[in-house]
C-alpha positions, 0 to 999 in steps of 0.5 A: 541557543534552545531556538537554534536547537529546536530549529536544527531538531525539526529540520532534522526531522523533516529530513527524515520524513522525507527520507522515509517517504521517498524509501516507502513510495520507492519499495511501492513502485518496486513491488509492482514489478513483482507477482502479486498473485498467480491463480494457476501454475502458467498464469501470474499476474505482476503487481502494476496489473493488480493495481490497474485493473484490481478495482474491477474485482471488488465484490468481495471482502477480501478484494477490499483489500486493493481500496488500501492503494489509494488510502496510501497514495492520499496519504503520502500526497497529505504528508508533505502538505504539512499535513503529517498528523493526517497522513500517518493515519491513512497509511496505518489504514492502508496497512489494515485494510491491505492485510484483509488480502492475508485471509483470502480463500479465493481469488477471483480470475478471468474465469472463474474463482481459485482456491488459495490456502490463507497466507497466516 
């Protein structure tokens, strides 16, 4: 009886790591079709544009902040591998990293660096 209870108790939490890997990938790919930063009142820029072309900027700390992408991308391939005491700590390093973004002062555009007041 305890090993069928135990067996019913991992499927079901299997289920809900599954669940909640897809809702997490799911509201990613949600949030590239929104505007992720607009350095100037015409010119904004969608989020799939940020991530594609996000590591040609990288010179700076705050633009450090796009290296959380692939942390979380290896860190949901890692999860369903079994690998689960693996994969948490790679998205909690994708959530830190992606938060030096908060304290940006200037974003890098085409031309040159605008000014942006600190989200906190």
């Amino acid at each position: 009886m305890r090993a069928e209870t135990a067996s019913a108790r991992e499927a079901l939490q299997w289920r809900i790591a599954v669940c909640v890997l897809w809702l997490s990938i799911g509201l990613y790919l949600f949030s590239l079709s929104g505007i992720a930063v607009c350095l100037d009142p015409g010119e904004c820029q969608r989020g799939w544009v940020a991530l594609a072309f996000g590591w040609v900027g990288v010179s700076r700390v705050e633009d450090l902040a796009w290296f959380a992408n692939p942390l979380l991308i290896f860190g949901w391939l890692l999860a369903p591998s079994g690998a689960r005491f693996l994969s948490g700590p790679f998205c909690v390093a994708a959530l830190l990293i992606s938060g030096a973004y908060l304290f940006a002062t200037k974003v890098v555009g085409p031309g040159e660096a605008a000014s942006v007041r600190p989200i906190w």
